[in-house]
Each structure stands twice: as structure tokens, then as C-alpha cells.
ZAMIVO-332969 format. One record per atom (N, C-alpha, C): residue in one letter; x, y, z. Coordinates in steps of 0.02 Angstrom, whole numbers, plus 50000, padded with zeros to 5 digits. Example, Ala and Ser with C-alpha at 12.3 -4.5 7.8 and 13.67 -1.06 7.14 Angstrom:
A506604971650390 A506154977550390 A506604983550390 S506424988850354 S506844994750357 S506455000250394 
END
This chain:
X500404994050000 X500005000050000 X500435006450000 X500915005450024 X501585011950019 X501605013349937 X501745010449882 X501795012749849 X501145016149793 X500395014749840 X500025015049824 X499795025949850 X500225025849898 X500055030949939 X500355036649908 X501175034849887 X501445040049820 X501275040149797 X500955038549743 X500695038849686 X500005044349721 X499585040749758 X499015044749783 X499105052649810 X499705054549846 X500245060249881 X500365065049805 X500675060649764 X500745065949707 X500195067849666 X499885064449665 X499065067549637 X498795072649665 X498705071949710 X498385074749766 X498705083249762 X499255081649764 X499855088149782 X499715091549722 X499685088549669 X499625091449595 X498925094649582 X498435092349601 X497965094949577 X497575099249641 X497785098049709 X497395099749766 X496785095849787 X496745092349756 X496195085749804 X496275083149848 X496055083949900 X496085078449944 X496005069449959 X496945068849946 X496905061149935 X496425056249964 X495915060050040 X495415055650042 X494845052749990 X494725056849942 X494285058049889 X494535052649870 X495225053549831 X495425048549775 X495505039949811 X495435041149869 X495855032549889 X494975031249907 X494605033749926 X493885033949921 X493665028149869 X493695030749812 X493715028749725 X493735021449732 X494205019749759 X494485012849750 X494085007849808 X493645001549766 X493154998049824 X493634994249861 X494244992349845 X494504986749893 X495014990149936 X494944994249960 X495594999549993 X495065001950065 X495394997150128 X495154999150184 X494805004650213 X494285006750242 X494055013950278 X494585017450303 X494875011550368 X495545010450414 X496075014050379 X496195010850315 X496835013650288 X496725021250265 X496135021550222 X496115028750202 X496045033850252 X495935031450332 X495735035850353 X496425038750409 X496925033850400 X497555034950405 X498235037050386 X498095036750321 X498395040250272 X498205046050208 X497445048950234 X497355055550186 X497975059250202 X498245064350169 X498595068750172 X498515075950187 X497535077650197 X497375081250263 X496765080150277 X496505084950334 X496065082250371 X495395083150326 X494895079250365 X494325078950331 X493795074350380 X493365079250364 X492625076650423 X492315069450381 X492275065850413 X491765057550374 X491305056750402 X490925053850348 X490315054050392 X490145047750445 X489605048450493 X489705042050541 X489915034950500 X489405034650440 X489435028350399 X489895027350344 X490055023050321 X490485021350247 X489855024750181 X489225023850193 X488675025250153 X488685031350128 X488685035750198 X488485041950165 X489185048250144 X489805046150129 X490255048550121 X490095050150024 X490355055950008 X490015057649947 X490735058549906 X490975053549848 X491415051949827 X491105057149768 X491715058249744 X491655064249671 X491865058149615 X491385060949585 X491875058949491 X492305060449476 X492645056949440 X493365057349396 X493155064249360 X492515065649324 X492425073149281 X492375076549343 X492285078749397 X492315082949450 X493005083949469 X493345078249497 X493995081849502 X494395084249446 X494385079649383 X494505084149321 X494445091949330 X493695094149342 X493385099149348 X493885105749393 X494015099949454 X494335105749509 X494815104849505 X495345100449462 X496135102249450 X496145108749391 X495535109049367 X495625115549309 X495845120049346 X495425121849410 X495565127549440 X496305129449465 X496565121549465 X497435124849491 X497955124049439 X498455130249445 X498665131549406 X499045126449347 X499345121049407 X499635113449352 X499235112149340 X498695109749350 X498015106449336 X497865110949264 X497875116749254 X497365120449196 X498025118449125 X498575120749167 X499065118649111 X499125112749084 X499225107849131 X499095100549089 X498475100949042 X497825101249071 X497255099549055 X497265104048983 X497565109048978 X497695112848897 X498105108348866 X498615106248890 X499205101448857 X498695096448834 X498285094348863 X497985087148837 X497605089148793 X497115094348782 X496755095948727 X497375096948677 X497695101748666 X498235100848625 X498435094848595 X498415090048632 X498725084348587 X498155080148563 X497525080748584 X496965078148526 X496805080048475 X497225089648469 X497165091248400 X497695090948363 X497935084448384 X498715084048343 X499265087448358 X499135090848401 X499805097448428 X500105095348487 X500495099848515 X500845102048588 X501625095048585 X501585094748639 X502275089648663 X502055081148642 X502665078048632 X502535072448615 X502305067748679 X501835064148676 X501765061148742 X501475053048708 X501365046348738 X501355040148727 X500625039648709 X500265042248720 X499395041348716 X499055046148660 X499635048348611 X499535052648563 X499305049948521 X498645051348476 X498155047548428 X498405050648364 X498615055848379 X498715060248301 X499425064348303 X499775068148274 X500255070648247 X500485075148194 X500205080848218 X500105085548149 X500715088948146 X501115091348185 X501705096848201 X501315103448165 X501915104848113 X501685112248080 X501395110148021 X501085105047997 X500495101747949 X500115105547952 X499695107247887 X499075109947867 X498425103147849 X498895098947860 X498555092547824 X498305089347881 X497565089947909 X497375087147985 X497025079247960 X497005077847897 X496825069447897 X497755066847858 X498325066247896 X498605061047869 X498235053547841 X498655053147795 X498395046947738 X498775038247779 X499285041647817 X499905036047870 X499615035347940 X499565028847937 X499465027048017 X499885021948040 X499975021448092 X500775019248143 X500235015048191 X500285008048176 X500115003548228 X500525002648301 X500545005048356 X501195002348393 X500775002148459 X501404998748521 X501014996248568 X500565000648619 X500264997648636 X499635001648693 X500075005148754 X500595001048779 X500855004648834 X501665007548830 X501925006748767 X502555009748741 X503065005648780 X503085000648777 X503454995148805 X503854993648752 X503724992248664 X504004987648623 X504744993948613 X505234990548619 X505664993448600 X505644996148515 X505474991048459 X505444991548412 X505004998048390 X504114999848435 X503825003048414 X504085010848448 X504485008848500 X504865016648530 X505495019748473 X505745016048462 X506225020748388 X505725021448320 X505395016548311 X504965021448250 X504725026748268 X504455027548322 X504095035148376 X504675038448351 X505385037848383 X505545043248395 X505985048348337 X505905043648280 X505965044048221 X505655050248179 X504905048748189 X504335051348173 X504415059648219 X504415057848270 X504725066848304 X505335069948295 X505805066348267 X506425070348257 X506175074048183 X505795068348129 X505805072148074 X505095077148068 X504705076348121 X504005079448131 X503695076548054 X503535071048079 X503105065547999 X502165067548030 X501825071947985 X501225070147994 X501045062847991 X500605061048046 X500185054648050 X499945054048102 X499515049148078 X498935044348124 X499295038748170 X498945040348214 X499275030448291 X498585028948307 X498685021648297 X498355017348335 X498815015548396 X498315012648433 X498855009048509 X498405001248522 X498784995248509 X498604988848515 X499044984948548 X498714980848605 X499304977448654 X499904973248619 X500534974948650 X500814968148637 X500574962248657 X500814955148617 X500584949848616 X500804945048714 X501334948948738 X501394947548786 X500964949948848 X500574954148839 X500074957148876 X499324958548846 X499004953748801 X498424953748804 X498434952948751 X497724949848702 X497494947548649 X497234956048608 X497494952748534 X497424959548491 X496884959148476 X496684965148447 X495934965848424 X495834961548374 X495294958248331 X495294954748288 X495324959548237 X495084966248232 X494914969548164 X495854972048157 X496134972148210 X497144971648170 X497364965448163 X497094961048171 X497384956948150 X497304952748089 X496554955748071 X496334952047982 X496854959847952 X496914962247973 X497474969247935 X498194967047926 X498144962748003 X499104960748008 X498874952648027 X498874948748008 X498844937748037 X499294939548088 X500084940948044 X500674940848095 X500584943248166 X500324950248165 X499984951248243 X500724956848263 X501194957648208 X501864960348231 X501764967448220 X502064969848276 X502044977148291 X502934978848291 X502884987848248 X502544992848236 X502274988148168 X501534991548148 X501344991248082 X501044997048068 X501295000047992 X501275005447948 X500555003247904 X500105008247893 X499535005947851 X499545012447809 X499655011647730 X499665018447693 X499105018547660 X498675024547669 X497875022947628 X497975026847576 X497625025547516 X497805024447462 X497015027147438 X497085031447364 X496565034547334 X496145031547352 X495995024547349 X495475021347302 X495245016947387 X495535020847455 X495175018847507 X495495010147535 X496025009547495 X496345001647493 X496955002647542 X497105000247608 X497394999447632 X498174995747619 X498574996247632 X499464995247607 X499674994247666 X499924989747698 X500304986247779 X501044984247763 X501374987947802 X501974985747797 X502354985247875 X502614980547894 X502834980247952 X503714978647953 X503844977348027 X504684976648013 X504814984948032 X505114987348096 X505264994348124 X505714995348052 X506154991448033 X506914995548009 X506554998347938 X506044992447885 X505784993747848 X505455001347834 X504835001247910 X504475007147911 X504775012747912 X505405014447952 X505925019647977 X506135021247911 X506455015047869 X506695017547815 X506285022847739 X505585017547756 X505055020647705 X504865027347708 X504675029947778 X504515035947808 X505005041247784 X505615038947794 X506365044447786 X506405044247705 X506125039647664 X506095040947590 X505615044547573 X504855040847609 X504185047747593 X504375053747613 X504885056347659 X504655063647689 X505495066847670 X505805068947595 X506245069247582 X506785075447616 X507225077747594 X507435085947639 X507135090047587 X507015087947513 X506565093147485 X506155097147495 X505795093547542 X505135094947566 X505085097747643 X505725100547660 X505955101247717 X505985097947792 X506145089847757 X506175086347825 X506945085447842 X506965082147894 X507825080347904 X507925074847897 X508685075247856 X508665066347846 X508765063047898 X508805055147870 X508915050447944 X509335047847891 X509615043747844 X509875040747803 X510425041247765 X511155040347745 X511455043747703 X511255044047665 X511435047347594 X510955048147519 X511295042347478 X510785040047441 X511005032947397 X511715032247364 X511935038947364 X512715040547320 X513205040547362 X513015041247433 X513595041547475 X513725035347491 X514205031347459 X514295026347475 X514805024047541 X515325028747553 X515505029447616 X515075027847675 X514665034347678 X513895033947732 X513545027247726 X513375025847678 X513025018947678 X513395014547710 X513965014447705 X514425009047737 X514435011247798 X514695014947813 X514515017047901 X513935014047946 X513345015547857 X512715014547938 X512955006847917 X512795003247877 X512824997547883 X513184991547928 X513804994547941 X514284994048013 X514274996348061 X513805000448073 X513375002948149 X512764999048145 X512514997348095 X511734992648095 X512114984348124 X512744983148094 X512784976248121 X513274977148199 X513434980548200 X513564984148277 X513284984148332 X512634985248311 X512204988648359 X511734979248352 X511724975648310 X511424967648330 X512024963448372 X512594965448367 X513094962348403 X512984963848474 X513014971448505 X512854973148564 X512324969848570 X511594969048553 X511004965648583 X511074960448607 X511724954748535 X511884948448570 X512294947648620 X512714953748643 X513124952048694 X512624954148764 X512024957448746 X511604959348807 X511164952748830 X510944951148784 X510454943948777 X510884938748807 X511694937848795 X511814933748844 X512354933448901 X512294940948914 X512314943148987 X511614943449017 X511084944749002 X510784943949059 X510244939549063 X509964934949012 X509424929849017 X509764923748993 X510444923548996 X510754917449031 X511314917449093 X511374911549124 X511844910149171 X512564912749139 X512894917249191 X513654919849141 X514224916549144 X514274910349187 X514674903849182 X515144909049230 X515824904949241 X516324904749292 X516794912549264 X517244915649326 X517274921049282 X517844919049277 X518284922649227 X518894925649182 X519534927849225 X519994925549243 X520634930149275 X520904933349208 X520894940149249 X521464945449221 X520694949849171 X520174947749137 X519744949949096 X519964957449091 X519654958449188 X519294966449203 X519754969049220 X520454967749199 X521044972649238 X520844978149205 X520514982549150 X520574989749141 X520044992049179 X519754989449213 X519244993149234 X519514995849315 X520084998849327 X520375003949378 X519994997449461 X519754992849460 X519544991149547 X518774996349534 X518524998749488 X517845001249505 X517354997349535 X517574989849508 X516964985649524 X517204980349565 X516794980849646 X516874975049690 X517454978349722 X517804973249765 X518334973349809 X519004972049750 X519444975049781 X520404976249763 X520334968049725 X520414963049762 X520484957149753 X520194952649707 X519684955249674 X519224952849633 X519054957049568 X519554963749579 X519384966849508 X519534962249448 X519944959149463 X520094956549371 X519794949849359 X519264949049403 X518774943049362 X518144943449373 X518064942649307 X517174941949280 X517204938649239 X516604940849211 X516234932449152 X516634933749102 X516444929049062 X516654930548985 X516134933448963 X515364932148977 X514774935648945 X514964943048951 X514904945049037 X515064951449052 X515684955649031 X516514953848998 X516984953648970 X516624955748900 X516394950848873 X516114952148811 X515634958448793 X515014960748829 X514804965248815 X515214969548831 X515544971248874 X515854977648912 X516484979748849 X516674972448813 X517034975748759 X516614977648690 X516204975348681 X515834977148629 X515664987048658 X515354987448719 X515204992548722 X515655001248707 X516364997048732 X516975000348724 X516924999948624 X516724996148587 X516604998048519 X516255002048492 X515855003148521 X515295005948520 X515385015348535 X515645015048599 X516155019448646 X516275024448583 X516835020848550 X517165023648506 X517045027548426 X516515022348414 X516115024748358 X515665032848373 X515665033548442 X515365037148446 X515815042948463 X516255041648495 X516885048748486 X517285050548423 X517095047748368 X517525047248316 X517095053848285 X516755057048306 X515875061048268 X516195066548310 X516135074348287 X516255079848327 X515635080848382 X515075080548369 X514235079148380 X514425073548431 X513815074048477 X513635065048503 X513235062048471 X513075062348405 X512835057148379 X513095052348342 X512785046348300 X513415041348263 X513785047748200 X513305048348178 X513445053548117 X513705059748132 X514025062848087 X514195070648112 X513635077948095 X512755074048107 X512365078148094 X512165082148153 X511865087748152 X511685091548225 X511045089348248 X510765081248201 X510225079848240 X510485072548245 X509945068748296 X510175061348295 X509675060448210 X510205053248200 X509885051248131 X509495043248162 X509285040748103 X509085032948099 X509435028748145 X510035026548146 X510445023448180 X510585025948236 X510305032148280 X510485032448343 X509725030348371 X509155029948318 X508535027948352 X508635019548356 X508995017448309 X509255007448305 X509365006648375 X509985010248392 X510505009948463 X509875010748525 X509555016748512 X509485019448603 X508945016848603 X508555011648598 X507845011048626 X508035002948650 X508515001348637 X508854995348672 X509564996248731 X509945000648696 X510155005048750 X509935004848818 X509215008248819 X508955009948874 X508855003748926 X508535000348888 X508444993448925 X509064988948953 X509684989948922 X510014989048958 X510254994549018 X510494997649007 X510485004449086 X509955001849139 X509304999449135 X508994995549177 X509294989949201 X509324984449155 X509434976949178 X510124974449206 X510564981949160 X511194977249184 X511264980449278 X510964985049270 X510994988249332 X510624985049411 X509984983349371 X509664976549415 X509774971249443 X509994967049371 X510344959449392 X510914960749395 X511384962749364 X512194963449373 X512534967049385 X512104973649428 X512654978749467 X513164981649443 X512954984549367 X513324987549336 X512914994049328 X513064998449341 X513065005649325 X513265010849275 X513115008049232 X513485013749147 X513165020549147 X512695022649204 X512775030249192 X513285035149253 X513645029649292 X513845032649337 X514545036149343 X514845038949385 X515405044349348 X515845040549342 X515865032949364 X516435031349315 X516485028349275 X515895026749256 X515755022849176 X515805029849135 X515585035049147 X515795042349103 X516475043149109 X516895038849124 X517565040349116 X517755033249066 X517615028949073 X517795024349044 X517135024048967 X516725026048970 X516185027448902 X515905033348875 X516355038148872 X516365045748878 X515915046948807 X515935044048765 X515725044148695 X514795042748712 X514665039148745 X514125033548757 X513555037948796 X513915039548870 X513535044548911 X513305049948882 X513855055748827 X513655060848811 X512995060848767 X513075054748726 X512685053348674 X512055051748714 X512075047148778 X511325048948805 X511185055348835 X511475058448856 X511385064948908 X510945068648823 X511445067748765 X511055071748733 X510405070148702 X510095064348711 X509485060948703 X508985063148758 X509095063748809 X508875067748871 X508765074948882 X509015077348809 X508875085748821 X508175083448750 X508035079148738 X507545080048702 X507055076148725 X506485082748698 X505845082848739 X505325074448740 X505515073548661 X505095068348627 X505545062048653 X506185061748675 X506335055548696 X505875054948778 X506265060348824 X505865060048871 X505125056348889 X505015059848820 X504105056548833 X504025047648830 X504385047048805 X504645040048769 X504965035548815 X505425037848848 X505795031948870 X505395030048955 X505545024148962 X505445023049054 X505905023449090 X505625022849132 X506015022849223 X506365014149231 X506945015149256 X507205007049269 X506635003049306 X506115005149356 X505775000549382 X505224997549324 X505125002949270 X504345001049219 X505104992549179 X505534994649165 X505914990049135 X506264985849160 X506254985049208 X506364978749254 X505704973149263 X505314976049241 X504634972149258 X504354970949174 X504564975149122 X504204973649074 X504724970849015 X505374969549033 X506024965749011 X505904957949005 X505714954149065 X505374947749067 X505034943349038 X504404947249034 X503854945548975 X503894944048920 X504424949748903 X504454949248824 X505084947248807 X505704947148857 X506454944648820 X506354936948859 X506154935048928 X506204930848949 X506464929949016 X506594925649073 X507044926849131 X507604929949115 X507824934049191 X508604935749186 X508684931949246 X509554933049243 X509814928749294 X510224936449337 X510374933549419 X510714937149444 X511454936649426 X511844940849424 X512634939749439 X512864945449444 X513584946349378 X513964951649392 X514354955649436 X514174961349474 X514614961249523 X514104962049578 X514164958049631 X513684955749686 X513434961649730 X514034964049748 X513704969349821 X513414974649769 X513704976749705 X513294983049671 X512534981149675 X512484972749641 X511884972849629 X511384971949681 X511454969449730 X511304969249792 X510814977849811 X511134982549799 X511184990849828 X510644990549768 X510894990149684 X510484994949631 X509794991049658 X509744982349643 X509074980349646 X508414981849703 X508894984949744 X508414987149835 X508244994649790 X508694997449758 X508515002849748 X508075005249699 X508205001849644 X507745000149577 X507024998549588 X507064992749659 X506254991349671 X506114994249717 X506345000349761 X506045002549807 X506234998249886 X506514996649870 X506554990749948 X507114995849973 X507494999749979 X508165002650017 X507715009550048 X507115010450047 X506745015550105 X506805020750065 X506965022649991 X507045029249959 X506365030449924 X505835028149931 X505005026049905 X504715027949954 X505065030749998 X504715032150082 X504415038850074 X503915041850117 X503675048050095 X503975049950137 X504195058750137 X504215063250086 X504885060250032 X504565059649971 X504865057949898 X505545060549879 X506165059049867 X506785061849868 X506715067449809 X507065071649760 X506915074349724 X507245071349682 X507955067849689 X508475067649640 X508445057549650 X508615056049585 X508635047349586 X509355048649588 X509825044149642 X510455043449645 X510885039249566 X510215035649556 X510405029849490 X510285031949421 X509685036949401 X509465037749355 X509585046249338 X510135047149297 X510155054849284 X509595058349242 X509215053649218 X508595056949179 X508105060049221 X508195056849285 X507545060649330 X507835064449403 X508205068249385 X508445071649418 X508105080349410 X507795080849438 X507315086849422 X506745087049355 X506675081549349 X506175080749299 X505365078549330 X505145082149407 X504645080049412 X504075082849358 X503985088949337 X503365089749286 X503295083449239 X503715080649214 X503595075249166 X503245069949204 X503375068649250 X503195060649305 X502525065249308 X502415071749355 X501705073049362 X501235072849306 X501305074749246 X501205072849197 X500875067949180 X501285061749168 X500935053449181 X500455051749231 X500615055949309 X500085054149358 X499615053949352 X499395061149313 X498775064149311 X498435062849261 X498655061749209 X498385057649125 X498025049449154 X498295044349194 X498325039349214 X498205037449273 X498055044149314 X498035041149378 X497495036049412 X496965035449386 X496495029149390 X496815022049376 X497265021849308 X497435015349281 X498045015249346 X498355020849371 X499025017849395 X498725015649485 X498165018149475 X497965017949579 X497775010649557 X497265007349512 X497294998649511 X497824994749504 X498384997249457 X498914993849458 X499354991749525 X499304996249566 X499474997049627 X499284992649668 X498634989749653 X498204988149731 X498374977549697 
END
């Protein structure tokens, strides 16, 4: 119920309701409890009966009146007319379009979990692509609608549907496919930005193409660091890594799995300092291939940090992946990733489902500290709420964004809770 109560605390704080109201709402949530943890006072009546619970359109109603409350609640109209900030529950996508029926619609998942359907997203906002979204579960969390699936059998998400004069639908699926099609429909002619080298640069083409098989090598060295067993470790492996990890005595052995990614990543490292920019390319925006990299990226910064007590955003992985960090720090000054990416706890829990078990290892006492901390078990979930995540530099003064989500969701997230 503690983590039921944050969630309830920041609502509350955000809009000025009284969290008795909202924990009210909920039928299976004690008298006892709510009447112990509102966050202020409030007269009840003798009975459970005659206590007069508000509607969801009522408090709607009275968060207008406060000042976050009126601003969100504009933000959200904004984005039903295709406008404002990029956010996950966005149906439409007009940017500076005159064109309010796009002919393109973007199948992707209901809760922005699929890695695959998060870089086509973020694709689509770097180059501001008018279009249409649907949102349909992944197959790991619930049965698809039948009317997408006589559209798609396969059932595979993202799927692209291009409508066509004559009212005839066109499906094309496969992220790298769609990414690529999009960046050919929406040319720099026409004043978009590329994502792609141009067909003549044959240099560039080769680049991405050795960052495209780059970036499947890292996945396989992630896939078996962490959803398999990492076998016996390595003497001498981790001697460059300065004693960062574990005790004096034990720096220079680890896995070969963990050896293995940590050198791939150092490849990776490098490709990315070789660019004046932090991106792969030497463009002043990220291209195609930094959307390949970071939406898997991310998921690792969660897992390895979970199960194997490795820390790659911490200051001394920025010394040893100086190329890597900057390149996320600079993914983090943008608005539309923000909206996009999760919190290590949403990806610790939604990693499973869909890649499969992980195993514990790596270096023990780290992981020991991140996983208490990741799930809330080390007392930092305790109210009053810290401001700064010791682990996660993305949410380090980024509460408007989290309030944000509360208040869009806060019904779906108070059941999830209970």
C-alpha cells in the first residue's frame, strides 16, 4: 500500500484534492487505511454510506482550477488536435501540417513498452512526419483486436498502414523497413531532416551499415549477459576497469559474457567519439541509427543495473564510456525522447515478458544496493519523495514530466497498485 500512497500524495499535491477523495474511489482499499493516510484532514461521515465520493469529471473539473492542473488539462487538449509535446497516448500528429487527415497510420504498442515501436516514435518526432497512431497490446500482455489482425495475421508490431486513393489499405511492418520508408516519403526537399545517408554516399552507407551490424552484436552480447547464466569468471578479463567494480581482490575477474559486452560497448564507445556531435553521424540531429542503438540502449541501463550491478551512467562509467554517456545525456535534452523512454523500475518488470528470465550475477554487492534501489526496497519510496534518483540521471529534476503521467493515468496507475 506504500507505493500506492505516492502515487496517491502526488496527485493529490498536483491537483489539490484531497487524497481522501481519491483513495475513496477505490472499492477494495480499507476505511482504516484511508482514514490513516489522507494527506489532510477531513470530516467523514458516521457511515461508509453516506460519504460523497466525486467523479473522475469533478475532480477533472477542480484540477482546472489549479494552476498545474489548467496547464496540463490545455496540454491534453492540444494533443487531441494533433499538437503540443510528444507524449505516449498521442492518437494524432500534425506538428506544423496543414494536412489534419494524414493518409499514414503507425500501429504500435498500447503501453510503449515495444522497443521496436519506441524508435519508429522517435523517428517520426525528430523528422515531425504528419500521422495517424493506433495503440494495440503487445502479444505479451493481452489479445489483439481481431479487426488488426485480419489487417496484420502476423499480429507484429510497429505496423505502417498507407491509405491509398481508392480507400485500399497498404501494411507494411518490420521497424527498420517502416523507419526507412518514412525517411524516403518525407524527403529534405520537402523540408524534413534526413535520417539516412543519400543513395550516392557510398561511404555513409557503409558506416550505417557497420553501425546497423554493431548495434545487433551489442544486443547479442546483452541477451547473453543477462537471460542466461554467465558461467565461471575470467582472470585478468577486468584489469582495465581501475578496481571500480567489487573489492581490490576481485577486480580482474568476471564472466566472459560480462567481458564480452563491456568490450563490445567500448566499440561502440568509440564509434561514437570518432563524430564531433554525440551522435553516430556528424549531423546536429540524431539520425536513423541512433534511434536502432537507444531504445535498446535503454533497456540495458535498467537490467544490467538490476541483475548485474553495473552502472553505465555513473561517473565512472563516464570516464571509461565518455562517447556513450554524452550521446545519452544528449537524448535527454530532448523533449520527445523524454516522453518515450521509462524509468528502470517500468523496465525491470516489462524486460521479462517479452525477452524472457534474467539471471542474477555480475558484480554482487553493486547489485545487491541497485536492485533494493530500483525496486524501492532501500526506504528511498518512503514519503516525503527524494527529488533527485541517485541511479537515474534522467530524473533528476524532471518531476513535471512524472506529474504529467500521474495525472493523464492516475485511475489506471491507483489499480495497478492495489
Amino acid at each position: 500500500m506504500s507505493r500506492l500512497i505516492q502515487v496517491v500524495t502526488t496527485y493529490a499535491f498536483t491537483t489539490g484534492v484531497n487524497s481522501f477523495h481519491i483513495l475513496s474511489t477505490i472499492p477494495t482499499v480499507p476505511r482504516s487505511f484511508i482514514a490513516s493516510n489522507s494527506i489532510t484532514s477531513m470530516q467523514m461521515s458516521a457511515t461508509a454510506s453516506e460519504v460523497t465520493v466525486p467523479s473522475w469529471a469533478d475532480l477533472t473539473s477542480h484540477s482546472s482550477g489549479q494552476t498545474v492542473g489548467s496547464v496540463l488539462n490545455n496540454e491534453v487538449e492540444s494533443r487531441q488536435n494533433g499538437h503540443g509535446s510528444a507524449h505516449v497516448q498521442s492518437k494524432l500528429r500534425l506538428f506544423s501540417s496543414s494536412n489534419e487527415n494524414p493518409q499514414i497510420t503507425l500501429f504500435r504498442d498500447h503501453a510503449a513498452w515495444c522497443p521496436y515501436c519506441q524508435k519508429t516514435m522517435l523517428l517520426i518526432e525528430e523528422k515531425e512526419i504528419p500521422i495517424k497512431i493506433e495503440v494495440v497490446p503487445m502479444r505479451s500482455y493481452g489479445d489483439k483486436p481481431a479487426d488488426f489482425l485480419r489487417m496484420v495475421p502476423s499480429g507484429l508490431l510497429p505496423a505502417l498502414a498507407l491509405e491509398g486513393s481508392d480507400g485500399r489499405k497498404q501494411v507494411i511492418t518490420e521497424s527498420q523497413v517502416i523507419m526507412e520508408l518514412l525517411d524516403r516519403w518525407h524527403p529534405t526537399s520537402e523540408g524534413y531532416k534526413k535520417m539516412l545517408p543519400d543513395e550516392n554516399d557510398k561511404e555513409g552507407r557503409a558506416k550505417y551499415d557497420k553501425l546497423a551490424r554493431l548495434e545487433r552484436e551489442l544486443f547479442s552480447c546483452w541477451c547473453s549477459l543477462i537471460f542466461r547464466p554467465e558461467g565461471p569468471t575470467l582472470a585478468n578479463v577486468g584489469a582495465g576497469f581501475m578496481g571500480m567494480f567489487g573489492k581490490k581482490d576481485d577486480k580482474n575477474e568476471i564472466s566472459g559474457a560480462m567481458s564480452g559486452f563491456l568490450d563490445c560497448l567500448s566499440t561502440v564507445d568509440g564509434e561514437l567519439t570518432a563524430t564531433p556531435g554525440p551522435w553516430f553521424f556528424s549531423e546536429e540531429h540524431p539520425t536513423m541509427i541512433d534511434f536502432v542503438f537507444v531504445s535498446h540502449v535503454e533497456r540495458m541501463l535498467a537490467s544490467c543495473a538490476y541483475w548485474k550491478g553495473l552502472n553505465l551512467r555513473s561517473e565512472e562509467m563516464k570516464q571509461k564510456y565518455p562517447g556513450l554517456n554524452a550521446w545519452l545525456d544528449a537524448f535527454e535534452k530532448k523533449e520527445y525522447y523524454l516522453a518515450f523512454k521509462s524509468d528502470y523500475y517500468t523496465h525491470i518488470k516489462d524486460i521479462p515478458p517479452q525477452y524472457g528470465p534474467s539471471y542474477d550475477g555480475g558484480f554482487e554487492e553493486q547489485r545487491k544496493v541497485y536492485s533494493k534501489m530500483i525496486g524501492g526496497q532501500d526506504a528511498s519510496w518512503s514519503l516525503p519523495l527524494p527529488h533527485d534518483d541517485p541511479i537515474q540521471p534522467l530524473y533528476r529534476g524532471k518531476s513535471y514530466r512524472t506529474t504529467v503521467r500521474y495525472k493523464d493515468n492516475c485511475s489506471h496507475i491507483l489499480m495497478f497498485f492495489l
